[in-house]
C-alpha positions as CSV (number, residue, x, y, z in Angstrom):
1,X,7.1,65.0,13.2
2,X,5.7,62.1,15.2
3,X,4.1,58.9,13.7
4,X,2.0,55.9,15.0
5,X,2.6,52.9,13.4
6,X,1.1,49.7,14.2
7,X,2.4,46.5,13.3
8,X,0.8,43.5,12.5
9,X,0.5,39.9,10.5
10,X,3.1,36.8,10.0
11,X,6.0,39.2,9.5
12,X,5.4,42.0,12.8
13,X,8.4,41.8,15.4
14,X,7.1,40.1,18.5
15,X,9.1,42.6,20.5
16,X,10.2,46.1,19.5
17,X,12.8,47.9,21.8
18,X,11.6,51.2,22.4
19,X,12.9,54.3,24.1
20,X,12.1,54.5,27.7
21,X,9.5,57.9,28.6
22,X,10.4,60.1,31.5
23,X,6.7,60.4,32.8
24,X,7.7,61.8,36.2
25,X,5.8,65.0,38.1
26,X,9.2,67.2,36.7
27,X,10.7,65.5,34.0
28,X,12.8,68.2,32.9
29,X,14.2,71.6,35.2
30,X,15.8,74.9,33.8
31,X,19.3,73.9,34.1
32,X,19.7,70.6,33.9
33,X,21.9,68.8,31.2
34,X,20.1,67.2,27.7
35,X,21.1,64.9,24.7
36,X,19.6,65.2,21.9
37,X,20.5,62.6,18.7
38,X,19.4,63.4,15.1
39,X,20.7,64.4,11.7
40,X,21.0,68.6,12.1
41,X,21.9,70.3,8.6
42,X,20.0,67.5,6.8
43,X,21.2,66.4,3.1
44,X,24.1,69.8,3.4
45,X,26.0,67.7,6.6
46,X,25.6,64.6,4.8
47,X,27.6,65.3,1.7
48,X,30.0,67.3,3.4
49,X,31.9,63.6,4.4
50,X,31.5,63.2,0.3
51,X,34.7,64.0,-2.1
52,X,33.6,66.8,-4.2
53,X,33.5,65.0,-7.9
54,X,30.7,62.7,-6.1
55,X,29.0,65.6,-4.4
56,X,28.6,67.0,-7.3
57,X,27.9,64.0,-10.0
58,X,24.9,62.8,-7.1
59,X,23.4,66.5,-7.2
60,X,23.3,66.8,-11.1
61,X,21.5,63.6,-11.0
62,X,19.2,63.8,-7.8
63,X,18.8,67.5,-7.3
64,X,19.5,69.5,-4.0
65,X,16.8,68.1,-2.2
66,X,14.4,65.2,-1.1
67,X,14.0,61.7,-1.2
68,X,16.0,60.1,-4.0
69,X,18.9,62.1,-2.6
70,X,18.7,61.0,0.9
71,X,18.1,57.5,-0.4
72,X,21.2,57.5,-2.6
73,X,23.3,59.0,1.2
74,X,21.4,56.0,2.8
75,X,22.7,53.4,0.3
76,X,25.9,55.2,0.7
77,X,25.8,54.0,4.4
78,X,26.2,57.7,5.4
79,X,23.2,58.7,7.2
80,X,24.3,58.7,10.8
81,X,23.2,60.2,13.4
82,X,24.6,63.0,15.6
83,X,24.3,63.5,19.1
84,X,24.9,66.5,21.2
85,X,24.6,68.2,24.5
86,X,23.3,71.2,26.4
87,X,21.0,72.4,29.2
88,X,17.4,73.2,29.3
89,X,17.1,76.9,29.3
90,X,13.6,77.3,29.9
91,X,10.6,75.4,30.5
92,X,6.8,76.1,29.4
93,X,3.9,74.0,29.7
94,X,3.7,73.3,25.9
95,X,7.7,73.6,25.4
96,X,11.3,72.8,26.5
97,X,14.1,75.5,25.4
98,X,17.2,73.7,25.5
99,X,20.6,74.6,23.5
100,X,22.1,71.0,22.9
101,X,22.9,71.5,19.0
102,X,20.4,70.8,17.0
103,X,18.1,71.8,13.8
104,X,16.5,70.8,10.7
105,X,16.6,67.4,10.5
106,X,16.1,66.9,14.1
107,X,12.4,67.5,14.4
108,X,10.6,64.3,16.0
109,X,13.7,62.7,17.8
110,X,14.3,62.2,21.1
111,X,15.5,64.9,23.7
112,X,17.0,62.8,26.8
113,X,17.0,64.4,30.2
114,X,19.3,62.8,33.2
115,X,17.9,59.5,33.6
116,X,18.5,58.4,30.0
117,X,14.9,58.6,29.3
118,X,12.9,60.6,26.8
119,X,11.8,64.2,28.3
120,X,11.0,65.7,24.8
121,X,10.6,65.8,21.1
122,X,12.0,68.2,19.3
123,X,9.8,70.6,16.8
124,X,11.5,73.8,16.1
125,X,14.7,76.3,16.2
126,X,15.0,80.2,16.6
127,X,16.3,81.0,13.2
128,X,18.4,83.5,15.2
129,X,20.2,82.1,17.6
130,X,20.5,78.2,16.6
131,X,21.2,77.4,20.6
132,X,17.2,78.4,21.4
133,X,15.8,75.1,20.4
134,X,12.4,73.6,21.1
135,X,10.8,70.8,22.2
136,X,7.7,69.5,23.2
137,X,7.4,67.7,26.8
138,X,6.7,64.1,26.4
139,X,3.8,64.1,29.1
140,X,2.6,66.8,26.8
141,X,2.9,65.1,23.4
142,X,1.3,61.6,25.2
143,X,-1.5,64.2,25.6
144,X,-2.3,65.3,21.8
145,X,-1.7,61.8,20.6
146,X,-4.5,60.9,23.0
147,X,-6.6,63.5,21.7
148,X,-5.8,62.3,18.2
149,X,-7.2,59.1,18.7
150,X,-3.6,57.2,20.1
151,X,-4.4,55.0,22.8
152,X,-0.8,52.6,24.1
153,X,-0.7,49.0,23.7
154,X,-0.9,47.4,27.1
């Protein structure tokens, strides 16, 4: 759900805006209020803003599914994202609980605590009850991309 890209040559940005990390002692507390931003419900949400005839003409043709179908909603300038709000539930060392909307489609974006920084990424849902959502602490995903290797441009 998370990549490391770097970019380089003729072509690279020479500056990239990036979201700001909330890296302090207690990023996140049970009871405090979250946004998270991503595309819940996936390819289903997307065609729901669709007329039907075209729904159904770009599913014959692209399938339910996959790439080519969420390239054709991209082309369609349609692939938005949403945002929503909640509270963290509960907090773990490996794992946020929060119940901001939220759900496939949203693994690997941000979850923003107070300050408008970053306090999480997003990984996972329980099936049932869609307001028990999970994510990981950033301080704690900084550490597994540093044990994979990841080291920050200075």
């Amino acid at each position: 759900d998370v990549a490391v890209c770097k970019l380089g040559g003729a072509e690279a940005p020479k500056e990239i805006p990036a979201l700001l990390l909330d890296q302090g002692a207690e990023p996140a507390k049970i009871g405090q209020a979250v946004t998270t931003i991503g595309f819940p419900a996936g390819a289903d949400r997307l065609l729901s803003v669709l007329p039907g005839d075209e729904v159904k003409r770009l599913l014959e043709q692209y399938g339910e599914e996959g790439p080519s179908l969420l390239n054709q909603l991209a082309r369609r300038n349609i692939v938005k994202p949403l945002t929503s709000q909640g509270h963290v539930m509960d907090l773990y060392k490996d794992r946020i609980v929060y119940d901001a909307a939220s759900g496939e489609g949203c693994s690997g974006a941000p979850v923003f605590g107070t300050s408008g920084r970053v306090i999480g990424i997003p990984f996972g849902f329980f099936e049932q009850n869609r307001l028990s959502n999970y994510a990981i602490p950033i301080g704690r995903g900084l550490e597994l991309l540093r044990q994979a290797g990841w080291e920050p441009a200075n």
